[in-house]
C-alpha angles and dihedrals in degrees: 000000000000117000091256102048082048088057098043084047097049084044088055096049093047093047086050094049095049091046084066100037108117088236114143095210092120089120097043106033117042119228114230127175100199136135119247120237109223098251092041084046082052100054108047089041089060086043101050083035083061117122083228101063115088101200122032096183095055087043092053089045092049097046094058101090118116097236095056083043094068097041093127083206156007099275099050084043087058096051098053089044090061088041085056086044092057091045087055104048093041081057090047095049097045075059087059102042080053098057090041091065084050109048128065101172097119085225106059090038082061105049084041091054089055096047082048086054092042094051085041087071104029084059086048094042094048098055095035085058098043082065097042084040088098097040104040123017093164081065097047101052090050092050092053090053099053085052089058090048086048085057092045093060098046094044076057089053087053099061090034086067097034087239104172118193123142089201098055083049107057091034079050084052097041087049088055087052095057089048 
C-alpha cells in the first residue's frame, strides 16, 4: 500500500472510530461523511501533526466538514478554523446563558456572568481575527492567545464557585482546541 493509501486508511479509520465514540459534541463539532481530496488531505494533516495542537483526534474531528475540506491553503484554513472558533463558542455561551436562567446561588452567577463576558469576546475576537488573519499573522497570533488565557480565567471562576457542569467543560476544553 502507497503512503498515501496508508493516510486516507488510517483517516478513515479515525473518522469511523470517532462516529461511534460515545462523545456527546454533536452541538459544538459538526458531523460530516465526506471524502477527503489529496491537498486538502495534506493540509489539515500538517495543521492537526503540529507540536502546537493538543488533541489530534479533536483536530482531525473538527476539520471534517465539507466546507474546511475544501480550504486550497493556510490562510484560507486559518480563516474557517476561527470561523469554527466563533460557532463554538457562540454554542458554548447559549449553554451559559442556560444555566444562568436556572441557577440563583450569587457565586456561581458570578462566576456564570464572567464566562458570558469571556465567550462574549472569544465570539468577537474570533471573528475579528478570521478577517486580520492575511494581513497580519503576528496579530493574530497574539489575539488568539489572549482568547485561551480568557478561558483560562473563567474556567477559574468556575472551580472557585464549584460549579460543576460537564457541558460548560467540554465546551471550556474544545475552546482551548481551537485556540
Amino acid at each position: 500500500i502507497s503512503p498515501r493509501n496508508q493516510l486516507c486508511l488510517v483517516l478513515v479509520i479515525f473518522f469511523l472510530v470517532f462516529s461511534l465514540s460515545s462523545l456527546s459534541t454533536s452541538a459544538i463539532i459538526p458531523k460530516a461523511n465526506v471524502s477527503l481530496s489529496i491537498p486538502s488531505l495534506q493540509l489539515i494533516e500538517n495543521l492537526c501533526n503540529g507540536k502546537a495542537i493538543q488533541n489530534r483526534r479533536f483536530c482531525l474531528k473538527a476539520l471534517s466538514t465539507p466546507e474546511i475540506i475544501a480550504a486550497m491553503d493556510t490562510t484560507q484554513l486559518g480563516t474557517l478554523i476561527m470561523k469554527l472558533g466563533a460557532a463554538n463558542a457562540k454554542a458554548t455561551l447559549n449553554v451559559y446563558n442556560e444555566l444562568i436562567k436556572k441557577l440563583g446561588f450569587p457565586q456561581a452567577l458570578k462566576a456564570l456572568n464572567c464566562c458570558v463576558e469571556v465567550y462574549k469576546y472569544a465570539i468577537l475576537s474570533f471573528e475579528m481575527v478570521s478577517s486580520e488573519l492575511v494581513e497580519d499573522p503576528q496579530t493574530t497570533n497574539y489575539d488568539v492567545a489572549v482568547i485561551g488565557s480568557e478561558i483560562a480565567n473563567c474556567e477559574k471562576e468556575l472551580i472557585n464557585a464549584k460549579v460543576q457542569a460537564p457541558r460548560l467543560l467540554a465546551g471550556n476544553r474544545f475552546m482551548k482546541y481551537y485556540v
